[in-house]
C-alpha positions as CSV (number, residue, x, y, z in Angstrom):
1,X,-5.0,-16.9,-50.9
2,X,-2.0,-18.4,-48.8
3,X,-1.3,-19.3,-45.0
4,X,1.3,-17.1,-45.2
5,X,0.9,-14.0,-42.4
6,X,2.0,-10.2,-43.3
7,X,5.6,-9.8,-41.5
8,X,5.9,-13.2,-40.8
9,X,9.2,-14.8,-41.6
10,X,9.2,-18.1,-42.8
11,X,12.4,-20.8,-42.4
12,X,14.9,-20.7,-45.4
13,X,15.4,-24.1,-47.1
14,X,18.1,-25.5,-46.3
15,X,20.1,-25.2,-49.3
16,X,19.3,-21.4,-49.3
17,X,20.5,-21.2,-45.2
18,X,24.1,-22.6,-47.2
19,X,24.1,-20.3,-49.6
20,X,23.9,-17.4,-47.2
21,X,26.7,-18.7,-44.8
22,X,29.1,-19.2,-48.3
23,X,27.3,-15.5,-49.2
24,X,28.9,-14.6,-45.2
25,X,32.3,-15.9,-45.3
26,X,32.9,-14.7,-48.7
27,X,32.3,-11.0,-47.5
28,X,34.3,-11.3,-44.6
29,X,37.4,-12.9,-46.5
30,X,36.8,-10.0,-49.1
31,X,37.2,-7.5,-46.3
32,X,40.8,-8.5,-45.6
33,X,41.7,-7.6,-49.5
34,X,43.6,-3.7,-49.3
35,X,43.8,-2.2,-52.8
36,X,47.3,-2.6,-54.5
37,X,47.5,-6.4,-52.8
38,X,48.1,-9.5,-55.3
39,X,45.3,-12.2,-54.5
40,X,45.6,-16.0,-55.1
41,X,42.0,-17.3,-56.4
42,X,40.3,-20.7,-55.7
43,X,37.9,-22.4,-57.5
44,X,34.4,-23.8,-56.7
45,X,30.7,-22.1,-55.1
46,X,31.8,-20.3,-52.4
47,X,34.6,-18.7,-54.5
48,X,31.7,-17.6,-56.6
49,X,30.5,-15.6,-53.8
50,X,33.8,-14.0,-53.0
51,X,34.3,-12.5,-56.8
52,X,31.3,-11.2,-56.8
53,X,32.1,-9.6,-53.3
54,X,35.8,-8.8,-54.5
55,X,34.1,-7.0,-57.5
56,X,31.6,-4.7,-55.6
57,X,34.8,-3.4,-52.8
58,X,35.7,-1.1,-56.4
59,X,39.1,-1.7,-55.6
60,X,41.1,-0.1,-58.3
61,X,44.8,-1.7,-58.1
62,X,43.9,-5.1,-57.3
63,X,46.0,-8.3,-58.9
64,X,44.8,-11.4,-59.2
65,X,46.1,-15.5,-60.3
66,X,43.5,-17.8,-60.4
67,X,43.6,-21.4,-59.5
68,X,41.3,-22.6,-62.5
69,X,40.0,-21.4,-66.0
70,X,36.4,-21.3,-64.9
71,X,37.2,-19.0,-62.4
72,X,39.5,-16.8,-64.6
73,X,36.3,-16.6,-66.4
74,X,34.2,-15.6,-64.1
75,X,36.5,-12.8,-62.4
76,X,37.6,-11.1,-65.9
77,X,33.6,-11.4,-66.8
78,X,33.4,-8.9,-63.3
79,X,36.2,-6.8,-64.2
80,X,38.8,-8.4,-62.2
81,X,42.5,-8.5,-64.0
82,X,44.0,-12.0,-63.5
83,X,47.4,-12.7,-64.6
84,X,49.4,-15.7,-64.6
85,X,50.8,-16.8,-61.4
86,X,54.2,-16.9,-62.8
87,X,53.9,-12.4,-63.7
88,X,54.2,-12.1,-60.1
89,X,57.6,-12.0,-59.1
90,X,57.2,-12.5,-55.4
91,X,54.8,-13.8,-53.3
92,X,50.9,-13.2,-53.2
93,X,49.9,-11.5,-50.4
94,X,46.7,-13.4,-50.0
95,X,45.3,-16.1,-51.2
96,X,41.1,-17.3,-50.6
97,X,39.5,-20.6,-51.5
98,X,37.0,-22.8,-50.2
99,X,37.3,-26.1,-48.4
100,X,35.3,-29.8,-48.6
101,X,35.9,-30.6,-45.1
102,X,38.0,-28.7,-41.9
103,X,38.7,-30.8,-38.9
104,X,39.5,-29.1,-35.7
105,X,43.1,-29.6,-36.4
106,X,42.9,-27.3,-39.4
107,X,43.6,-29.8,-41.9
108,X,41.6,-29.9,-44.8
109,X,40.2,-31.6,-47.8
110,X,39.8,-30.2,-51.0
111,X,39.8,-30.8,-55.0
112,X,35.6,-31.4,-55.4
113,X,36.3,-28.5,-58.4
114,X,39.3,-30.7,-59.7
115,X,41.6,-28.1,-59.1
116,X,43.4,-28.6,-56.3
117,X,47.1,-29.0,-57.2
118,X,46.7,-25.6,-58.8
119,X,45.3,-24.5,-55.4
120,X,47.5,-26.0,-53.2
121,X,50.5,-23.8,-55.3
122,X,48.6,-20.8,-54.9
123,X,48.1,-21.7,-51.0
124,X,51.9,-22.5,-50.8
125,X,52.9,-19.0,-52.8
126,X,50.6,-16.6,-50.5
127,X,52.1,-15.2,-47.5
128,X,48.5,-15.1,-46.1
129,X,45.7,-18.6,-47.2
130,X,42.7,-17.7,-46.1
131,X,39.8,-20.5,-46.2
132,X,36.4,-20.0,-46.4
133,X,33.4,-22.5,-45.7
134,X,29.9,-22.7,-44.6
135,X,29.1,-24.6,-41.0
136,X,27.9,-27.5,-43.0
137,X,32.4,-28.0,-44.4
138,X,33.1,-28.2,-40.1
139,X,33.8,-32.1,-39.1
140,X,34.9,-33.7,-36.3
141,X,37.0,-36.3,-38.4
142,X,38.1,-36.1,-42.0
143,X,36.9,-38.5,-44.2
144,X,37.0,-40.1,-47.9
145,X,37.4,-39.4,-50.5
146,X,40.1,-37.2,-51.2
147,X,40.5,-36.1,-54.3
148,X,43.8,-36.9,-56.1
149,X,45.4,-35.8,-59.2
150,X,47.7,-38.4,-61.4
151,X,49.5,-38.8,-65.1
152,X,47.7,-40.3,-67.5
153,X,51.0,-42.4,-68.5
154,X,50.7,-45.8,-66.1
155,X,47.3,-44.4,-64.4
156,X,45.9,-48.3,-63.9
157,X,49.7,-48.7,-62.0
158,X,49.0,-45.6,-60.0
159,X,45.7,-46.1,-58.7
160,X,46.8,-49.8,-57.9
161,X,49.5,-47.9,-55.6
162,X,46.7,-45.8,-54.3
163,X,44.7,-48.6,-53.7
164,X,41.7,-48.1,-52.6
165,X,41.0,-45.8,-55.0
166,X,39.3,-44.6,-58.3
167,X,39.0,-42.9,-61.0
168,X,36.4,-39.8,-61.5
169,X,34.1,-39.6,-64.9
170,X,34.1,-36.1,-65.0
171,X,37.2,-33.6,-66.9
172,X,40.4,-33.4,-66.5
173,X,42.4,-31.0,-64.4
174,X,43.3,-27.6,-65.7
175,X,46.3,-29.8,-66.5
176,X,45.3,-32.1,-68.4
177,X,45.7,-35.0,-65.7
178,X,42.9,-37.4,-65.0
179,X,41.4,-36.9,-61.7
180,X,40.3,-39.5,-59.1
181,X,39.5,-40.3,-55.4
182,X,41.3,-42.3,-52.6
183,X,38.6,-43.9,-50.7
184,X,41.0,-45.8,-47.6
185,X,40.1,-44.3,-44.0
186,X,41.9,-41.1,-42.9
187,X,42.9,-42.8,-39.4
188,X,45.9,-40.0,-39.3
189,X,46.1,-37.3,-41.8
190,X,49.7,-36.5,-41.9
191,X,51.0,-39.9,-42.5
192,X,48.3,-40.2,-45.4
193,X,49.2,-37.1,-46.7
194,X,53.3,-38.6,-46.5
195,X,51.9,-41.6,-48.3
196,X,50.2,-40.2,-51.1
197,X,52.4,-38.0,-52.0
198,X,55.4,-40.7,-52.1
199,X,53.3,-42.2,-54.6
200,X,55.2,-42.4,-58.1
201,X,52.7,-40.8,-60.8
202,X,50.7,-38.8,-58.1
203,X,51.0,-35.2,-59.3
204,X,48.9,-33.7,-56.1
205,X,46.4,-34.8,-53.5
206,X,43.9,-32.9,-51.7
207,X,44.9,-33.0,-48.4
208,X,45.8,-29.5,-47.0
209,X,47.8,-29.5,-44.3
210,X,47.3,-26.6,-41.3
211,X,51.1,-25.4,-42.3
212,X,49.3,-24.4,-45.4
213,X,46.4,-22.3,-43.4
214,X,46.5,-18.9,-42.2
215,X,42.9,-18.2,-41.2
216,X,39.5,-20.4,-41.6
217,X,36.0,-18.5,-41.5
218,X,33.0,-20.5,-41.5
219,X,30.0,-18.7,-41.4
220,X,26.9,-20.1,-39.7
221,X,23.9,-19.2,-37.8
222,X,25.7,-17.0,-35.0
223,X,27.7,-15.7,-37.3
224,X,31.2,-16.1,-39.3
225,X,33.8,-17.5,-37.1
226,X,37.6,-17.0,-37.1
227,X,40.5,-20.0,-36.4
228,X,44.0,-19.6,-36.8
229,X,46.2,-22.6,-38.8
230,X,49.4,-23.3,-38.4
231,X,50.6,-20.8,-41.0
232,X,51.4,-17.4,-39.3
233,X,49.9,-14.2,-41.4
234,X,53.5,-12.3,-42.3
C-alpha cells in the first residue's frame, strides 16, 4: 500500500521537469523545419530530443549536416539522411542546436559535447540558427568555462596564452584537436571572444556571439519562450 491518492499528481524530479522543457523546445524548433529545407544539426541532449521530434514530422525531402559523429549516428539510426556539409552548395536554411548558457544579450556558451567549432560553422552557414535550451541554460551573466578547441602541436604554449586555462580528460573533437576550458571571468564577452580567437593555435572557442543567433526558445514552466538575436531570419 502507498500514500499515493487516485488522480493525484505528484511533483516531477527535478531532473525529469528538465527533460520535459529540452522534450518542449525541441518540438517547437522542429515545427519551423518545412519539407525540402536543408537543416544544420547540433550535438548534445537536447538535440536528442529534436531528432527524435524531426523523425516523427514524416517529412519526406528533408536534408541534413550534422555537427558531430554521434549525432550523425543517431539521426541515420531514425532515418534521417545526413550528408556532408560540404554536398550542399549553398547555404542551410536552418540550423538547431542547444546552448550551455544564454545571457540576455543573446550571447552564448557552448562546446559541453566538444563539438563546437563544427557548430559554430554550421551556425555561420544557416541563413536561419535557431537555439534551443531549457529555463535552467537562461543566466543573467556568462560565466566559465568556455570550452575551447586547440592543435595538439605547441598545446602547453597555447594554453599558457590562454592562461587561465586547461585541458579536458575526455576525447578529442570530431577533429582530432584536444579540447580544453578557459576558466578567466567573462567581464565583457566580445572583447573575450576578440581575444581568444587572436590566440595563435586556438582553432575555435565556444563563445557564440548574438550575430550568430536567429531565434532562442527556452522552454520552462509557462511555457516555451521566443527571443530574437542579432541575426535576422532571411
Amino acid at each position: 500500500m502507498t500514500d499515493e491518492s487516485p488522480g493525484v499528481s505528484l511533483p516531477l524530479p527535478p531532473d525529469s521537469v528538465i527533460e520535459a522543457e529540452k522534450r518542449a523546445a525541441a518540438a517547437a524548433a522542429a515545427a519551423l523545419a518545412q519539407d525540402g529545407m536543408c537543416v544544420g544539426l547540433g550535438t548534445g541532449s537536447t538535440v536528442a530530443y529534436l531528432l527524435a521530434e524531426l523523425a516523427n514530422r514524416g517529412l519526406r525531402d528533408m536534408r541534413y549536416a550534422s555537427s558531430s559523429p554521434a549525432t550523425t549516428h543517431a539521426a541515420t539510426a531514425l532515418g534521417l539522411s545526413v550528408e556532408s556539409l560540404d554536398a550542399f552548395g549553398d547555404a542551410l536554411d536552418l540550423a538547431i542546436d542547444g546552448a550551455d548558457q544564454i545571457d540576455p544579450n543573446a550571447w552564448l556558451i557552448k562546446g559541453g559535447g566538444a563539438a563546437h567549432t563544427r557548430e559554430k560553422i554550421l551556425a555561420s552557414a544557416a541563413r536561419r540558427f535557431v537555439v534551443i535550451a531549457s529555463a535552467a541554460k537562461a543566466v543573467q551573466a556568462l560565466r566559465p568555462p568556455v570550452p575551447v578547441e586547440i592543435l595538439r602541436f605547441g598545446s602547453s604554449w597555447t594554453l599558457h596564452a590562454l592562461a587561465p586555462a586547461e585541458l579536458r580528460k575526455c576525447p578529442p573533437s570530431p577533429d582530432g584537436n584536444l579540447i580544453g576550458d578557459y576558466l578567466g571571468a567573462i567581464e565583457d564577452p566580445a572583447a573575450l571572444s576578440a581575444r581568444l580567437s587572436a590566440t595563435t593555435g586556438l582553432v575555435e572557442h565556444g563563445l557564440f556571439p548574438p550575430q550568430l543567433v536567429s531565434d532562442i526558445l527556452i522552454a520552462g514552466p509557462q511555457g516555451v519562450s521566443h527571443r530574437r538575436g542579432a541575426k535576422a531570419p532571411v
